[in-house]
C-alpha positions as CSV (number, residue, x, y, z in Angstrom):
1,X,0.0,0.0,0.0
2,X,1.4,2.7,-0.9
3,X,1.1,6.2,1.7
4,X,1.1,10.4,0.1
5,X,3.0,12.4,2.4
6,X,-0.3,13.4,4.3
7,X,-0.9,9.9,5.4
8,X,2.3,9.1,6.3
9,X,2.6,12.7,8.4
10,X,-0.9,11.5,9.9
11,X,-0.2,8.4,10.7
12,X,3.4,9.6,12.5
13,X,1.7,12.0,14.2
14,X,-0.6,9.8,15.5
15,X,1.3,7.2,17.0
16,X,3.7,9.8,18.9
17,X,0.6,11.9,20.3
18,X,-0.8,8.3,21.8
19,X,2.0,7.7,23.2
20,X,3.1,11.4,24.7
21,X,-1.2,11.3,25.9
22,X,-1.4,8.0,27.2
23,X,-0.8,9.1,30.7
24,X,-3.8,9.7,33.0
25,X,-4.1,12.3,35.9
26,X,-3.1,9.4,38.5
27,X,-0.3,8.5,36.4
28,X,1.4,11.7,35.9
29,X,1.3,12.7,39.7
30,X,2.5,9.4,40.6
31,X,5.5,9.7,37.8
32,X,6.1,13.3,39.4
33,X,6.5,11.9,42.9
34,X,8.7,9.2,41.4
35,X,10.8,12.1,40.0
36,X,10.5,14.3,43.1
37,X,12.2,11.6,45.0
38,X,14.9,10.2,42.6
39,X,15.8,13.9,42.4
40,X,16.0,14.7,45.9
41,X,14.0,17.1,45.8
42,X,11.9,18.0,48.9
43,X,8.5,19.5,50.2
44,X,5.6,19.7,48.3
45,X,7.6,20.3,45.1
46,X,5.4,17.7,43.0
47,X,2.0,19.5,43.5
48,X,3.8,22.7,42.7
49,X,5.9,21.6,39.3
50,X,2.3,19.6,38.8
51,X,0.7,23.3,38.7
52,X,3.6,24.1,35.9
53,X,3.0,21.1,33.7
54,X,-0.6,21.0,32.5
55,X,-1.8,17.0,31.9
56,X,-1.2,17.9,28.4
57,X,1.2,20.9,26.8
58,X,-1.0,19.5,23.9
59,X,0.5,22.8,22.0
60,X,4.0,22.1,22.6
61,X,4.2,18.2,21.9
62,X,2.7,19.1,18.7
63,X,4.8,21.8,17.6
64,X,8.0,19.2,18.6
65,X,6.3,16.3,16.9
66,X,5.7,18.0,13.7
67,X,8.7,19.4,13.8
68,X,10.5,15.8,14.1
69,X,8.4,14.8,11.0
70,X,9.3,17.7,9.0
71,X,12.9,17.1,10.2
72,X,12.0,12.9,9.5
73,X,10.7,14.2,5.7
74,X,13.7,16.4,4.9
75,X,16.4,13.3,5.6
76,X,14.7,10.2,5.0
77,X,13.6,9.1,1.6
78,X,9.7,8.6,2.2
79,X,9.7,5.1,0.5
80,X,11.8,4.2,3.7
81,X,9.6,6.3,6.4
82,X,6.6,4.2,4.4
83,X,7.7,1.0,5.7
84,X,7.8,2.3,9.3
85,X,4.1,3.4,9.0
86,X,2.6,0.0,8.8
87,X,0.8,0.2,12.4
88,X,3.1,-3.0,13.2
89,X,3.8,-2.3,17.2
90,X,7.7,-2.2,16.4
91,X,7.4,0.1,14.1
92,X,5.5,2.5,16.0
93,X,8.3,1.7,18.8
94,X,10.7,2.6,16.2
95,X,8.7,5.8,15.1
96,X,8.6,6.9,19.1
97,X,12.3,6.0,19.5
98,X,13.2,8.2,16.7
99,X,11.2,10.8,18.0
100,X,12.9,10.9,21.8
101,X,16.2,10.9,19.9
102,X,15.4,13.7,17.8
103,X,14.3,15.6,21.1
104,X,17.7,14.7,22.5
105,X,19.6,16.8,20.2
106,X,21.5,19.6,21.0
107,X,19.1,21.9,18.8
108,X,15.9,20.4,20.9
109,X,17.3,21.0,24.0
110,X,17.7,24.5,22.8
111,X,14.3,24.5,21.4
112,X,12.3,23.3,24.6
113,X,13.9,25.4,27.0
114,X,12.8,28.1,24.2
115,X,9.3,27.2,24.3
116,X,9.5,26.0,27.9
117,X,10.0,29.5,28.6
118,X,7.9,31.0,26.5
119,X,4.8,29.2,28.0
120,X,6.1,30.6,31.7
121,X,8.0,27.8,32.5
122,X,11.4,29.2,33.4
123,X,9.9,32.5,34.5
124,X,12.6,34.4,36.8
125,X,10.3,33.6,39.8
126,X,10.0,30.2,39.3
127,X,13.7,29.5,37.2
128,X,14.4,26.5,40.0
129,X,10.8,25.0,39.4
130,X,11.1,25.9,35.8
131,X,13.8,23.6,35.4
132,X,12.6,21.0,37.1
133,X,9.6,21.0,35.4
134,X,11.8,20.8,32.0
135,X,14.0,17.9,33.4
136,X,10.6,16.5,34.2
137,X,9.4,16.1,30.5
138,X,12.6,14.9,29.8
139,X,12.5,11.7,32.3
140,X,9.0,11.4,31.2
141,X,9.9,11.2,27.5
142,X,13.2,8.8,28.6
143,X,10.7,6.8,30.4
144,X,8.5,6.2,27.0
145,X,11.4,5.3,25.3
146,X,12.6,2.5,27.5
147,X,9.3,1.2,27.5
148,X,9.5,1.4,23.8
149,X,12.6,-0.1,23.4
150,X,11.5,-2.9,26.2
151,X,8.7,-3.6,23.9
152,X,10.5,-3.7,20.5
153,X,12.4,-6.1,21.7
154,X,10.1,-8.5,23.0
155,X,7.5,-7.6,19.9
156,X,7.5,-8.7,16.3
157,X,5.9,-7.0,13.3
């Protein structure tokens, strides 16, 4: 079957968003206290970087996810990018994988803090909360892509 660019941007964006959304309320405090206490960090610290990171930053993981299939489009010939879009679970571990790598990068660093603080993240009053809060998403997204990796190899297409 073959995919036009549309569908294959669809379908990328797609499997990322269900995988950055599939967290519910109880499971993103829960992964916040988890992080709270691996980072030492004291008090009530969770409810307060809680208050910083809305369940979803909806806006934000879709500007970074369209910009990693834009990014996806410009360097991978789309016959190849086809074969990942097949909805076979270790592909779309593959597709997510890609994705936390591409937020890895130097220039994504850059580019979250950017938009971190443009969304009030890192204001000065709350720089300390700000960045914990941004080394949050990070663990979060580290998290999703040991559980991806976990899966890929224990999965088959």
């Amino acid at each position: 079957m073959t995919m036009d660019p549309k569908q294959i941007r669809q379908h990328i964006f797609t499997v990322i968003i269900n995988k950055v959304e599939e967290q519910d309320e109880a499971k993103r405090i829960d992964a916040l206290n988890e992080f709270m206490a691996v980072t030492g960090t004291a008090g009530n610290a969770s409810e307060q970087i809680a208050s910083l990171i809305p369940p979803l930053m909806h806006d934000l993981y879709e500007k970074w996810i369209t910009m990693f299939i834009d990014r996806l489009l410009e360097t991978v010939p789309p016959e190849n990018i086809e074969l990942l879009c097949d909805g076979c679970d270790d592909n779309n571990a593959a597709l997510a994988l890609a994705y936390i790598m591409f937020l890895e990068s130097a220039k994504m660093e850059k580019q979250i803090d950017k938009d971190l603080k443009e969304h009030g993240l890192t204001a000065s009053a709350n720089n300390e909360l700000g960045d914990l809060a941004a080394n949050y998403i990070r663990a979060q997204m580290a998290k999703i892509a040991q559980q991806e990796s976990d899966d890929e190899i224990s999965g088959t297409c």
